[in-house]
Predicted model as a PDB file, atoms N, CA, C, CB and O in Angstrom, pLDDT in the B-factor column:
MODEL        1                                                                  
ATOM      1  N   UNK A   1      71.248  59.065 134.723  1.00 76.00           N  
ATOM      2  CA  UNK A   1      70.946  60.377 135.244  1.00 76.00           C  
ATOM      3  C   UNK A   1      72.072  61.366 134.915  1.00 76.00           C  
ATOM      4  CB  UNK A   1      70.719  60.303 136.752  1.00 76.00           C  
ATOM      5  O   UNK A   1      71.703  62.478 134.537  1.00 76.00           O  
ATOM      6  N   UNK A   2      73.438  61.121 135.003  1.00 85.00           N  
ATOM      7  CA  UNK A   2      74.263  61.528 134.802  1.00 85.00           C  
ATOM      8  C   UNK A   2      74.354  62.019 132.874  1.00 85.00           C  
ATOM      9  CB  UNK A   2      75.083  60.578 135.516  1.00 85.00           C  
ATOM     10  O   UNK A   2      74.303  63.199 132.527  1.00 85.00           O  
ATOM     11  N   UNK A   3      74.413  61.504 132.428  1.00 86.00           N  
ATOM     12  CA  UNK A   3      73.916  61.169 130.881  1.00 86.00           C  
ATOM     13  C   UNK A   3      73.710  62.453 130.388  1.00 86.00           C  
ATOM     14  CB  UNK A   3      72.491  60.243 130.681  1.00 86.00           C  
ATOM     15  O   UNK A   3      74.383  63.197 129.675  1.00 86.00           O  
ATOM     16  N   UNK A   4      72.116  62.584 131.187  1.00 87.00           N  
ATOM     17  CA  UNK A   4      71.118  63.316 130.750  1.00 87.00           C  
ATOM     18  C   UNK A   4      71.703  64.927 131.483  1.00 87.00           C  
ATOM     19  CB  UNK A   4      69.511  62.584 131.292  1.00 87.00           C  
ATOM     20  O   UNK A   4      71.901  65.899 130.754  1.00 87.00           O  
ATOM     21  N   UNK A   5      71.904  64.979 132.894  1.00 89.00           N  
ATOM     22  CA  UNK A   5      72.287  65.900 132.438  1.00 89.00           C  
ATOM     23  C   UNK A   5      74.104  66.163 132.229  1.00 89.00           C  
ATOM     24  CB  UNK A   5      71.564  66.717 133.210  1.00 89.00           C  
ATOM     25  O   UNK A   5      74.556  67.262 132.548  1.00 89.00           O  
ATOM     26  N   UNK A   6      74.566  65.629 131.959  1.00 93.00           N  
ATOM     27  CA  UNK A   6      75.994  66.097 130.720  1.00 93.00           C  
ATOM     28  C   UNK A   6      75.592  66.166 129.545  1.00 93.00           C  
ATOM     29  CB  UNK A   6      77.294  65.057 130.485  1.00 93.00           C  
ATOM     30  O   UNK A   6      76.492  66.545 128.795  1.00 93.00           O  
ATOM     31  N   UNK A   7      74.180  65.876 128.802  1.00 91.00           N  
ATOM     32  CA  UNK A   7      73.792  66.181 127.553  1.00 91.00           C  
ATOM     33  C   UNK A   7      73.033  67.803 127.960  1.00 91.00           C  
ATOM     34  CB  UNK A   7      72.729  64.833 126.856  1.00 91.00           C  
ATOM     35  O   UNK A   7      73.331  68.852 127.390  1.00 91.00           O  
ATOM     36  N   UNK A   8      72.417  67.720 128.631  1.00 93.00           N  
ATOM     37  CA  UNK A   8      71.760  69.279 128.842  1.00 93.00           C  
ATOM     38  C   UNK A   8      72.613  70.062 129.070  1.00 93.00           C  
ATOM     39  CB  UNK A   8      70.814  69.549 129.913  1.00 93.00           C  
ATOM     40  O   UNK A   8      72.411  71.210 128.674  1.00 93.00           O  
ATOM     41  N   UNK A   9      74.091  69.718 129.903  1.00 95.00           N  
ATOM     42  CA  UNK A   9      75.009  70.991 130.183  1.00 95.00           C  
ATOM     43  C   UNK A   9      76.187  71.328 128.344  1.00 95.00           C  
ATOM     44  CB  UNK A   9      76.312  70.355 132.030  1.00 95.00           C  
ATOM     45  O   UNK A   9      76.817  72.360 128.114  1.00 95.00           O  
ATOM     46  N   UNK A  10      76.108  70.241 127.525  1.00 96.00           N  
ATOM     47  CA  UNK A  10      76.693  70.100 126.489  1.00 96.00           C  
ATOM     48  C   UNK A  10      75.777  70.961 125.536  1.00 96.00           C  
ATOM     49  CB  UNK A  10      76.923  68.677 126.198  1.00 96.00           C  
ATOM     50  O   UNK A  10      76.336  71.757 124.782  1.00 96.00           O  
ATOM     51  N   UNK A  11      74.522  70.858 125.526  1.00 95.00           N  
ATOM     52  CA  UNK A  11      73.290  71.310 124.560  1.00 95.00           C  
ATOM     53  C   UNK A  11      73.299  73.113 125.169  1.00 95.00           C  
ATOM     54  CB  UNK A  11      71.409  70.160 124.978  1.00 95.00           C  
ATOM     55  O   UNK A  11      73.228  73.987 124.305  1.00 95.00           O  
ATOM     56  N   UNK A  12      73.380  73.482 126.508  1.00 96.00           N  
ATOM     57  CA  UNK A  12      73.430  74.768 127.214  1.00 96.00           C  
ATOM     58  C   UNK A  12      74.407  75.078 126.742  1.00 96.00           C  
ATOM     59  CB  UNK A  12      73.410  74.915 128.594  1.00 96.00           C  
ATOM     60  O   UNK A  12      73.803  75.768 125.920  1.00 96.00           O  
ATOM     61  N   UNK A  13      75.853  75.287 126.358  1.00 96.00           N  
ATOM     62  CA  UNK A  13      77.227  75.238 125.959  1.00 96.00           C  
ATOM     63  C   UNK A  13      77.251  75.875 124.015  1.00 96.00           C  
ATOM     64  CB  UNK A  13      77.790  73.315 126.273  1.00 96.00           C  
ATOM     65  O   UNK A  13      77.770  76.905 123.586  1.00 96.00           O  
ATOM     66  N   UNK A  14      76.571  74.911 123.322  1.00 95.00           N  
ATOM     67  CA  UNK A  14      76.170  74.757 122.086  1.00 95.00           C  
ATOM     68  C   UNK A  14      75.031  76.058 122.003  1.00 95.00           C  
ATOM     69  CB  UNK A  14      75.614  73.165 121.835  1.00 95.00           C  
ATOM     70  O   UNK A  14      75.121  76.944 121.153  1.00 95.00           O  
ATOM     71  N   UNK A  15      74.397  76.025 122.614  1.00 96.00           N  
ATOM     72  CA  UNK A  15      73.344  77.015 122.511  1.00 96.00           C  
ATOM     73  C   UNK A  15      73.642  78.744 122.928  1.00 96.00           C  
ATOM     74  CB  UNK A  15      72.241  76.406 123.459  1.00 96.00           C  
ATOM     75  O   UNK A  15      73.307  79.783 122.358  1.00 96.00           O  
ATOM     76  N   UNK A  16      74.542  78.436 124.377  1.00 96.00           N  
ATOM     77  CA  UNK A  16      74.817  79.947 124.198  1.00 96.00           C  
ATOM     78  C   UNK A  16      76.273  79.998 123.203  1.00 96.00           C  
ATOM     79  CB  UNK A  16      75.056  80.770 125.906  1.00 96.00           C  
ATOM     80  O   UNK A  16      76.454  81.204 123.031  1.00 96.00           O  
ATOM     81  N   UNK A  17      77.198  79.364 122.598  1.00 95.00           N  
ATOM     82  CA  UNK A  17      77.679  79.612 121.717  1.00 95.00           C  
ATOM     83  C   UNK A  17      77.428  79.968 120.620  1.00 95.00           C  
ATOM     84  CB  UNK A  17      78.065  79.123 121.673  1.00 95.00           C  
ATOM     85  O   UNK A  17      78.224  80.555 119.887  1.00 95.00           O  
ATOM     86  N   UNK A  18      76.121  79.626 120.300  1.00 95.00           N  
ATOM     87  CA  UNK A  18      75.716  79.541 118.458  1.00 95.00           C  
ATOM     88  C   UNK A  18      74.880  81.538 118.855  1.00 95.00           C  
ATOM     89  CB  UNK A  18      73.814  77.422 117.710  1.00 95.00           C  
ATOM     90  O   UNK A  18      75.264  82.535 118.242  1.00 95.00           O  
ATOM     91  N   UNK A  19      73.893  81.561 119.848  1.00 95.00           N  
ATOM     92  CA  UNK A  19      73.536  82.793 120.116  1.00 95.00           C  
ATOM     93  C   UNK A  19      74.534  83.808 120.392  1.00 95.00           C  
ATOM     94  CB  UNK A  19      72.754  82.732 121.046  1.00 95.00           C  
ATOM     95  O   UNK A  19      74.101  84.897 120.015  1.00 95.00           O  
ATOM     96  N   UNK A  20      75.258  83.863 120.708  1.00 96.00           N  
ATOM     97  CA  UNK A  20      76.742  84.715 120.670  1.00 96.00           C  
ATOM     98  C   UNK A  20      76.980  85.341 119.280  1.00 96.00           C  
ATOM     99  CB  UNK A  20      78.133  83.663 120.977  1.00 96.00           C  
ATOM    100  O   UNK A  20      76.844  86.477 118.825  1.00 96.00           O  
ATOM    101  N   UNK A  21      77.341  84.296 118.844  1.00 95.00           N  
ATOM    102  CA  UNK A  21      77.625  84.610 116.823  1.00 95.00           C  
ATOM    103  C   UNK A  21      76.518  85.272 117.055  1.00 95.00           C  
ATOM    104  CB  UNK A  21      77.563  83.166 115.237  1.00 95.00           C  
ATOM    105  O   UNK A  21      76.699  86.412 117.484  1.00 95.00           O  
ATOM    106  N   UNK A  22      75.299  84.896 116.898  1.00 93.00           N  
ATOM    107  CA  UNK A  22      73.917  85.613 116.015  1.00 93.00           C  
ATOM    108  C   UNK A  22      73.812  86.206 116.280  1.00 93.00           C  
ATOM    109  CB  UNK A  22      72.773  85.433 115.804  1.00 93.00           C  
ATOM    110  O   UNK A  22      73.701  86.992 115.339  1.00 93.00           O  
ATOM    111  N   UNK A  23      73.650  86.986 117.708  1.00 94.00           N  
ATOM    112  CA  UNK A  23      74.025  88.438 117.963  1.00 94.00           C  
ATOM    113  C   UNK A  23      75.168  89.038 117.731  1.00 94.00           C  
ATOM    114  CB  UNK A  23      73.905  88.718 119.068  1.00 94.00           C  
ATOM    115  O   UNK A  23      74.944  90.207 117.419  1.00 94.00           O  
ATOM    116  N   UNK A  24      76.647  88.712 117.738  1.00 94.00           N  
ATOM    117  CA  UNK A  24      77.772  89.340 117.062  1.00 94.00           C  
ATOM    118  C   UNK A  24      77.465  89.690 115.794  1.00 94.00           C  
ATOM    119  CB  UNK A  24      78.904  88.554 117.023  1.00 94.00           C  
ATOM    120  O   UNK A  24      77.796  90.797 115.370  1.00 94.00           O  
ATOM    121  N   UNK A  25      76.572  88.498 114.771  1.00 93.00           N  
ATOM    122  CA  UNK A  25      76.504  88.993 113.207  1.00 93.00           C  
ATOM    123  C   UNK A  25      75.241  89.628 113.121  1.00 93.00           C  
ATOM    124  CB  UNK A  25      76.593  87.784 112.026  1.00 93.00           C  
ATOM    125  O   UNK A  25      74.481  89.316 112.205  1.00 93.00           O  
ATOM    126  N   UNK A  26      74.845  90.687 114.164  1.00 92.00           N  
ATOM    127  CA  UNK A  26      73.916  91.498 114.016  1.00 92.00           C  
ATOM    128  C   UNK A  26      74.404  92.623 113.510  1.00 92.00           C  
ATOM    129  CB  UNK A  26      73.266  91.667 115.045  1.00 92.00           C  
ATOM    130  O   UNK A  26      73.560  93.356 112.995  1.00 92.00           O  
ATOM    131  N   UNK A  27      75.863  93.105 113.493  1.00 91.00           N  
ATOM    132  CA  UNK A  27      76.542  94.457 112.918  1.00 91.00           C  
ATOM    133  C   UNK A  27      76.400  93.800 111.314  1.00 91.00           C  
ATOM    134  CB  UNK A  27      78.489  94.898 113.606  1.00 91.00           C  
ATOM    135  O   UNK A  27      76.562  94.832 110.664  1.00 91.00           O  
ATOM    136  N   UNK A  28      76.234  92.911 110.491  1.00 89.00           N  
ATOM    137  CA  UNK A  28      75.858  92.720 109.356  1.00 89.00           C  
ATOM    138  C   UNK A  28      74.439  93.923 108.627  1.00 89.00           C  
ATOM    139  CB  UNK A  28      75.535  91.181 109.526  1.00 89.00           C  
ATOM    140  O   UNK A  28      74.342  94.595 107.600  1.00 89.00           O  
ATOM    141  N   UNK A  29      73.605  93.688 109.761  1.00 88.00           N  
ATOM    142  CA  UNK A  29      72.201  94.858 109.327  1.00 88.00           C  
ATOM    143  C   UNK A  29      73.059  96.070 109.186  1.00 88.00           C  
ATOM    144  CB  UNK A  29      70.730  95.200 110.733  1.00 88.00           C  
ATOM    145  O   UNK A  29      73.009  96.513 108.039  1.00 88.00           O  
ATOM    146  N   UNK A  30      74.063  96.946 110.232  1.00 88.00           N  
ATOM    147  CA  UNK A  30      74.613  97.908 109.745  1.00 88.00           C  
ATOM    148  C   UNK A  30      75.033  98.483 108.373  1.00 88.00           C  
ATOM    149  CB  UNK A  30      75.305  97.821 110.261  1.00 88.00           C  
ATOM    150  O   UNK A  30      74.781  99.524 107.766  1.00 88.00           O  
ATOM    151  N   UNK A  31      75.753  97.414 108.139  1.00 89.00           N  
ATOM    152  CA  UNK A  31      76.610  97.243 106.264  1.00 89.00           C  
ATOM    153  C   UNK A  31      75.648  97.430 105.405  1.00 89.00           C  
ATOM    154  CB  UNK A  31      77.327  95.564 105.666  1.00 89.00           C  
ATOM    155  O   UNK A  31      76.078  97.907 104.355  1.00 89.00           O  
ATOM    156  N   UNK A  32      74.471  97.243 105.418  1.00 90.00           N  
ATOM    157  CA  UNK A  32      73.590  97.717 104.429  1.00 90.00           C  
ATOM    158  C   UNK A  32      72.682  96.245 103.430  1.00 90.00           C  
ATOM    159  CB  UNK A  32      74.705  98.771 103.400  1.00 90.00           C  
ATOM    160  O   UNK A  32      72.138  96.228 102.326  1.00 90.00           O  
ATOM    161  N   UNK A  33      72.984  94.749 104.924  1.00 91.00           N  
ATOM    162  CA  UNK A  33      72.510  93.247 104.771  1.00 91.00           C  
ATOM    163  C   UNK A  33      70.962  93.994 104.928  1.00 91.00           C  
ATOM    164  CB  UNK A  33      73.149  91.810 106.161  1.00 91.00           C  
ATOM    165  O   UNK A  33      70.740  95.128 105.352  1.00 91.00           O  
ATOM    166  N   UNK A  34      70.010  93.013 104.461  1.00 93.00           N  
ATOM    167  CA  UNK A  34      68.858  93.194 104.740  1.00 93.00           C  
ATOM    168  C   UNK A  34      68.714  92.130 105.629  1.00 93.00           C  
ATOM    169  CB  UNK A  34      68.014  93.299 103.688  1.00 93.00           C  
ATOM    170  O   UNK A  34      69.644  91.496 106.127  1.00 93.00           O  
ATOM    171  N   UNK A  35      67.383  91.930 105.836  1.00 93.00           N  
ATOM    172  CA  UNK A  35      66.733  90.922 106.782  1.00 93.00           C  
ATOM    173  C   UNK A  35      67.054  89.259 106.408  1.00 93.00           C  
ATOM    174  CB  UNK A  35      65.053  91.214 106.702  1.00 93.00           C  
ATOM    175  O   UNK A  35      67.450  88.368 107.159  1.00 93.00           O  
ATOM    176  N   UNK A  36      66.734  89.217 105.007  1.00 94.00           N  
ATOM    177  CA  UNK A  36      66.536  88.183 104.321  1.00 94.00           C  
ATOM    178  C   UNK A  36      68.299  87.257 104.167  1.00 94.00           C  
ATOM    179  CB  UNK A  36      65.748  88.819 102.844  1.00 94.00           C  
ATOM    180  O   UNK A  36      68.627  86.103 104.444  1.00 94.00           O  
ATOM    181  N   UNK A  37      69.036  88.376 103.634  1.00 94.00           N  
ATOM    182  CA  UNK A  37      70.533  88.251 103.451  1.00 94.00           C  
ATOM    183  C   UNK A  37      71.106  87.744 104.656  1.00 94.00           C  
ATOM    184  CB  UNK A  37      71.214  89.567 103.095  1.00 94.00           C  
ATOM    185  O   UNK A  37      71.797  86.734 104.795  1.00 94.00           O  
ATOM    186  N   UNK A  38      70.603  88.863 105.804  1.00 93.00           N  
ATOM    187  CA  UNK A  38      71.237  88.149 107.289  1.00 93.00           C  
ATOM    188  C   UNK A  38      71.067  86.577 107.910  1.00 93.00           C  
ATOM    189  CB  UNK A  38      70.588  88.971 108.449  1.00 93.00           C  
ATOM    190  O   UNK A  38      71.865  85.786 108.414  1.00 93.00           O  
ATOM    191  N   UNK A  39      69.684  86.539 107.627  1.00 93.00           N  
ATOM    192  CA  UNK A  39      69.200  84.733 107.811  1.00 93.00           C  
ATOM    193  C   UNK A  39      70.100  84.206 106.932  1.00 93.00           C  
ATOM    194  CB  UNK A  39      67.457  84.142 107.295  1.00 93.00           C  
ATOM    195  O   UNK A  39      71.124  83.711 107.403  1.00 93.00           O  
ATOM    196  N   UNK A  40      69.901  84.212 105.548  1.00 94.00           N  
ATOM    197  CA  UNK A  40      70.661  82.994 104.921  1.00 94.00           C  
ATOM    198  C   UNK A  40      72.043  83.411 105.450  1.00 94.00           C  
ATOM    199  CB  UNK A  40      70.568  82.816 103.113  1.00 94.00           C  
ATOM    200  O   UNK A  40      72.534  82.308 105.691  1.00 94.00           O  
ATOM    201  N   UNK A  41      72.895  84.246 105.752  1.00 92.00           N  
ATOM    202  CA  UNK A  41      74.416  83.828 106.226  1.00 92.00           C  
ATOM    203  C   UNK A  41      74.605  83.451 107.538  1.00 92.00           C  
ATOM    204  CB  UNK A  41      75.393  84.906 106.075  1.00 92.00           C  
ATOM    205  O   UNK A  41      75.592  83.080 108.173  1.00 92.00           O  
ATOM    206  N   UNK A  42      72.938  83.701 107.923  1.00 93.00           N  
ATOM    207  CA  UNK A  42      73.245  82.813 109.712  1.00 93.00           C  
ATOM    208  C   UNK A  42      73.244  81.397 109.376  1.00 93.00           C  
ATOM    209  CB  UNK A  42      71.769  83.015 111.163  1.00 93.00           C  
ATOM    210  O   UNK A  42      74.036  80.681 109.989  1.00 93.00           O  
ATOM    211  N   UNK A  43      72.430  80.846 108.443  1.00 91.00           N  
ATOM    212  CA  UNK A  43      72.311  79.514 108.139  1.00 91.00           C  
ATOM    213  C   UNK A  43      73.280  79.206 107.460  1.00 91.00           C  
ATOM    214  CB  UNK A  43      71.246  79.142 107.561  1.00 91.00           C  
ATOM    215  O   UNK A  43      73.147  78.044 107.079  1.00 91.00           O  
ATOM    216  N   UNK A  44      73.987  79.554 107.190  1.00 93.00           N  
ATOM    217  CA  UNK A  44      75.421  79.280 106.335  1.00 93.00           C  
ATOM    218  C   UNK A  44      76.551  78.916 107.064  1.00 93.00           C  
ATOM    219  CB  UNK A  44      75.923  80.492 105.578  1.00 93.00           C  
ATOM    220  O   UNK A  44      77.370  78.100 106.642  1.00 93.00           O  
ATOM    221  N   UNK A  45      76.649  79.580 108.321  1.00 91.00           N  
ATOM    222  CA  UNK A  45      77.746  79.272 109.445  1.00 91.00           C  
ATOM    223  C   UNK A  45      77.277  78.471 110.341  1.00 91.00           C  
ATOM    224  CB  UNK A  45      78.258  80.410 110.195  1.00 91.00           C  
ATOM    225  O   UNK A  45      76.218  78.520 110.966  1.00 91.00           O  
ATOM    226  N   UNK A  46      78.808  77.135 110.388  1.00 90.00           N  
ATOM    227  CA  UNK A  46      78.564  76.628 111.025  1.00 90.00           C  
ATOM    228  C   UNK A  46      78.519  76.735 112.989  1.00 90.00           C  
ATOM    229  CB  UNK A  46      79.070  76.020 110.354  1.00 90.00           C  
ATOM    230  O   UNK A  46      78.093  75.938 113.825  1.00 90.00           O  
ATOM    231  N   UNK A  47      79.031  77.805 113.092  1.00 90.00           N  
ATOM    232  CA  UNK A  47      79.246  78.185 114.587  1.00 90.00           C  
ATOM    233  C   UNK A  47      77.606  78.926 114.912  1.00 90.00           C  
ATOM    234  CB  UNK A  47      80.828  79.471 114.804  1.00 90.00           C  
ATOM    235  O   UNK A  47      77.100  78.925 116.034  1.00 90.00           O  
ATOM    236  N   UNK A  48      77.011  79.472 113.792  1.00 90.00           N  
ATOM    237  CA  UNK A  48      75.492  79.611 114.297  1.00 90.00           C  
ATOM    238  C   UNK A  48      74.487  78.523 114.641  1.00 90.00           C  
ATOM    239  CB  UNK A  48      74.824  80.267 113.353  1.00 90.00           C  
ATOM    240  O   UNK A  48      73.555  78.585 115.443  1.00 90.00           O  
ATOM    241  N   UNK A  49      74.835  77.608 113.940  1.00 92.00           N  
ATOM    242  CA  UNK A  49      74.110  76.118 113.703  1.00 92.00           C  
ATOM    243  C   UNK A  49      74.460  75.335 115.194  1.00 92.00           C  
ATOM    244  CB  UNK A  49      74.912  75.113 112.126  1.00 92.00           C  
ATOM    245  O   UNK A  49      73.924  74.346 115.695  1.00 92.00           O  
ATOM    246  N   UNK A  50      75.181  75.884 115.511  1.00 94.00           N  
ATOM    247  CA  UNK A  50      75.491  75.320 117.354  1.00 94.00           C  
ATOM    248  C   UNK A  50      74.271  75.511 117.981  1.00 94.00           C  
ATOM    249  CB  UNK A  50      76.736  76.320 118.428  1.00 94.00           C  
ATOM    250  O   UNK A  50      73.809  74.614 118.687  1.00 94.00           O  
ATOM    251  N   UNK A  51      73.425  77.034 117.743  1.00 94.00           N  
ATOM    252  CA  UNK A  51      72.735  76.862 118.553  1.00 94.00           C  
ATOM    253  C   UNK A  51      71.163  75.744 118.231  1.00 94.00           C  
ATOM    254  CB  UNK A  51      72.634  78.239 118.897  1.00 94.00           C  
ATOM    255  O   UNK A  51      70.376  75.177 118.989  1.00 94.00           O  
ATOM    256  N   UNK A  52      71.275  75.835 116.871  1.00 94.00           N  
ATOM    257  CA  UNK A  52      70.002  74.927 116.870  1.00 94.00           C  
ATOM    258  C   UNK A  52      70.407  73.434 117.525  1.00 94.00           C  
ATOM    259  CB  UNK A  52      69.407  74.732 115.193  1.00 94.00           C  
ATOM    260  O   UNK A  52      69.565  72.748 118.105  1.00 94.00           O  
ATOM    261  N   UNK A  53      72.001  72.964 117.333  1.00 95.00           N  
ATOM    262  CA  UNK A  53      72.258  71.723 117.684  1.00 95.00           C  
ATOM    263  C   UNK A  53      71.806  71.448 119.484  1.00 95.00           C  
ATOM    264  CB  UNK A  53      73.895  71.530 117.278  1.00 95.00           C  
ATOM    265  O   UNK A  53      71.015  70.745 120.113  1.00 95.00           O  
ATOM    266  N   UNK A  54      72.770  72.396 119.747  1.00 96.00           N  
ATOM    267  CA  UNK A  54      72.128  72.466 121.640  1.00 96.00           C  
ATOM    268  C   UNK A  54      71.463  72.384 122.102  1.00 96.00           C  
ATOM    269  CB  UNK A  54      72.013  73.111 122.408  1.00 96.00           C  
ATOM    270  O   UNK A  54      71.443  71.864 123.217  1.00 96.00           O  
ATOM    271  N   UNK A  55      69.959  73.135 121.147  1.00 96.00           N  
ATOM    272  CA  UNK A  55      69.096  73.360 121.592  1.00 96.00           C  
ATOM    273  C   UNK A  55      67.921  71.680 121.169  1.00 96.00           C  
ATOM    274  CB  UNK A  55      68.861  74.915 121.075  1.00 96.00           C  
ATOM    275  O   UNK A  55      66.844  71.344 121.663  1.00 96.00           O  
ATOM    276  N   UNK A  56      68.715  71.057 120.167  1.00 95.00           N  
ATOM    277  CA  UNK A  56      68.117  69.848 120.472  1.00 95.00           C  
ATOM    278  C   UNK A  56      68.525  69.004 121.079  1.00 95.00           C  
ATOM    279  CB  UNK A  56      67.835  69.333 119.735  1.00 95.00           C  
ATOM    280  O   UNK A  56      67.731  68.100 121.338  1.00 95.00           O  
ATOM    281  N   UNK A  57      70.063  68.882 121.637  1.00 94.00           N  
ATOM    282  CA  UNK A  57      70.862  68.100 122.592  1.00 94.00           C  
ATOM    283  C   UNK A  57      70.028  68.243 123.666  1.00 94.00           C  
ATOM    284  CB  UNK A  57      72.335  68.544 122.868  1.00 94.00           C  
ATOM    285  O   UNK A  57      69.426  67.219 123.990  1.00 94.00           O  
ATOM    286  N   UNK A  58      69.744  69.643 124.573  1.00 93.00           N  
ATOM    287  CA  UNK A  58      68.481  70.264 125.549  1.00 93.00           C  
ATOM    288  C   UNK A  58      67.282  69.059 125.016  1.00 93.00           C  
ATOM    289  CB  UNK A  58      67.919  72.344 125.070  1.00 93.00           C  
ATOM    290  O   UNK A  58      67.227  68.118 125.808  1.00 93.00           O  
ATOM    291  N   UNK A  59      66.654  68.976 124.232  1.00 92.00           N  
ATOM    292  CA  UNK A  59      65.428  68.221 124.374  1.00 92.00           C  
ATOM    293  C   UNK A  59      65.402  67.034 124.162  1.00 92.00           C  
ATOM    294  CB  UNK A  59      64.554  68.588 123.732  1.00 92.00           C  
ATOM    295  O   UNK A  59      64.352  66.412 124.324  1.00 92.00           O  
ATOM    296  N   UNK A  60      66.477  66.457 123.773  1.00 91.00           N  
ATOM    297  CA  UNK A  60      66.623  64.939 123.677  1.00 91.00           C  
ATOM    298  C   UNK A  60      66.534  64.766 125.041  1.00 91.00           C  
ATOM    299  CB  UNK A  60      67.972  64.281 122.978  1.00 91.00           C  
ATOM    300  O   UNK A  60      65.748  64.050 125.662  1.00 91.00           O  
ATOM    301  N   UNK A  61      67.646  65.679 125.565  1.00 88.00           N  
ATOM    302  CA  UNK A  61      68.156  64.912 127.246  1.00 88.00           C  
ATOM    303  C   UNK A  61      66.970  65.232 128.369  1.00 88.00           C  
ATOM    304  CB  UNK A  61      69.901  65.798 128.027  1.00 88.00           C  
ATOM    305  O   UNK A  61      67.020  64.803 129.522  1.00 88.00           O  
ATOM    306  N   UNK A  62      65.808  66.125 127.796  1.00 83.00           N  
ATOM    307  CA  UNK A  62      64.955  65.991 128.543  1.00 83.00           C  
ATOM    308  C   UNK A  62      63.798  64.678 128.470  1.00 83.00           C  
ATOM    309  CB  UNK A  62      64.518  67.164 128.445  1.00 83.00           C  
ATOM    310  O   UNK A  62      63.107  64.156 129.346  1.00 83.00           O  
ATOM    311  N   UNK A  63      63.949  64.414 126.956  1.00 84.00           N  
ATOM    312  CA  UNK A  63      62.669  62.999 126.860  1.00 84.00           C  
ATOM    313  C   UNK A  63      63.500  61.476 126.937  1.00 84.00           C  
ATOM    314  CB  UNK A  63      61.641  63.009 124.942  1.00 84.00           C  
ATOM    315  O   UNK A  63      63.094  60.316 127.015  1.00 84.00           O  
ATOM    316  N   UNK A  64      64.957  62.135 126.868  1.00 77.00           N  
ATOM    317  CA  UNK A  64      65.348  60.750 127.452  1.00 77.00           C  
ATOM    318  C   UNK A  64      65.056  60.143 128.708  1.00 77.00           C  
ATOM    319  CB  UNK A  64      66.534  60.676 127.477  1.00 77.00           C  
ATOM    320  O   UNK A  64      64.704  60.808 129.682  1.00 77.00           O  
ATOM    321  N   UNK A  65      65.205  58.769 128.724  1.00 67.00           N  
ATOM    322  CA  UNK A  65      65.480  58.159 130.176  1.00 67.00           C  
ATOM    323  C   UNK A  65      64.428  56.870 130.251  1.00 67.00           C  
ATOM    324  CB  UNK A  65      65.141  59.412 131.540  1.00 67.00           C  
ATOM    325  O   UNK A  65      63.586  56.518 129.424  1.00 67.00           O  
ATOM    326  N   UNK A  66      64.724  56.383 131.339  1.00 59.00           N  
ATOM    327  CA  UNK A  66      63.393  55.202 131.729  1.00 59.00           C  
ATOM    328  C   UNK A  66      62.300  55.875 132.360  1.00 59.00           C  
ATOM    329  CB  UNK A  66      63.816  53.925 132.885  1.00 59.00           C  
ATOM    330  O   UNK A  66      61.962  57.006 132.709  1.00 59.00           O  
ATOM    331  N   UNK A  67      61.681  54.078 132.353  1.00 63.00           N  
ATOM    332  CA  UNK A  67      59.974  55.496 132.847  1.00 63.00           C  
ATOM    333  C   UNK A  67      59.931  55.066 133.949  1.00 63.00           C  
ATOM    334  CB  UNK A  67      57.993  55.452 132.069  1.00 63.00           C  
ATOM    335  O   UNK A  67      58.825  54.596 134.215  1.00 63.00           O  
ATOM    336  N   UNK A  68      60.800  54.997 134.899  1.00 61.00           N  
ATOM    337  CA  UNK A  68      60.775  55.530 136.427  1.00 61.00           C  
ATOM    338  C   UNK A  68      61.201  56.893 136.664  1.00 61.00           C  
ATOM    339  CB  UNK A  68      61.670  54.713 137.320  1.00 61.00           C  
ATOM    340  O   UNK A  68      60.782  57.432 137.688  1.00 61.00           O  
ATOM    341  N   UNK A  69      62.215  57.756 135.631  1.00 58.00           N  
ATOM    342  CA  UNK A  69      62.487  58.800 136.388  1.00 58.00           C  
ATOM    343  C   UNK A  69      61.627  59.898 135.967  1.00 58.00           C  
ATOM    344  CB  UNK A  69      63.847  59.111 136.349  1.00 58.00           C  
ATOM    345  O   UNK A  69      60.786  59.804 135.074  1.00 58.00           O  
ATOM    346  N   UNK A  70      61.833  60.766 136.534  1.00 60.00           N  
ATOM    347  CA  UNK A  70      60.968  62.580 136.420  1.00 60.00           C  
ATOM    348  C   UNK A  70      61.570  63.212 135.275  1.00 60.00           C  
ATOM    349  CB  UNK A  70      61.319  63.886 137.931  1.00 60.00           C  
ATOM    350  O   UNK A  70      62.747  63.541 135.125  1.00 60.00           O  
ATOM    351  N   UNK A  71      60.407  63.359 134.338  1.00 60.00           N  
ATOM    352  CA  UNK A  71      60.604  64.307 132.935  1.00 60.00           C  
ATOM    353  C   UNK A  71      60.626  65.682 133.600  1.00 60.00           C  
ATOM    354  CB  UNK A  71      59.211  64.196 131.633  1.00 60.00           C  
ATOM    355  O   UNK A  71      59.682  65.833 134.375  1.00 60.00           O  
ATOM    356  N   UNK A  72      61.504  66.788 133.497  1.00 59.00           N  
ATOM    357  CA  UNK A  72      61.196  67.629 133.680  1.00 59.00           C  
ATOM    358  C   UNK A  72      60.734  68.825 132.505  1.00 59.00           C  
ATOM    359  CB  UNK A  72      61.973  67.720 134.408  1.00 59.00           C  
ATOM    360  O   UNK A  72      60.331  69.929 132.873  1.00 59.00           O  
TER     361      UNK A  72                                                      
ENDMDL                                                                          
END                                                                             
């Protein structure tokens, strides 16, 4: 139980870190990045890629466990 959630508070952590950047590298559209340019240099950094990681740390630790306890 414990596990699961220190993986959800680790995956919450990862996730609002990586969303931080992606909104910080929103002043990129300013400079004269297009749409297309901005994605590929979000996918390029690894501190953006936090948030996809978190955000699957978040769903592992929700389908983990035995099948006595409550999926939430």
């Amino acid at each position: 139980m414990f596990l699961k959630i220190f993986l959800f508070l680790i995956g919450f952590g990862l996730t609002t870190i990586g969303f931080v950047y992606i909104i910080s590298y929103l002043n990129l559209l300013t400079l004269g990045y297009n749409f297309f340019e901005y994605v590929n240099f979000i996918f390029r950094r690894i501190e953006c890629l936090n948030a996809i990681f978190g955000i699957t740390l978040m769903i592992l630790s929700g389908t983990l466990g035995g099948k006595h306890e409550l999926y939430l």
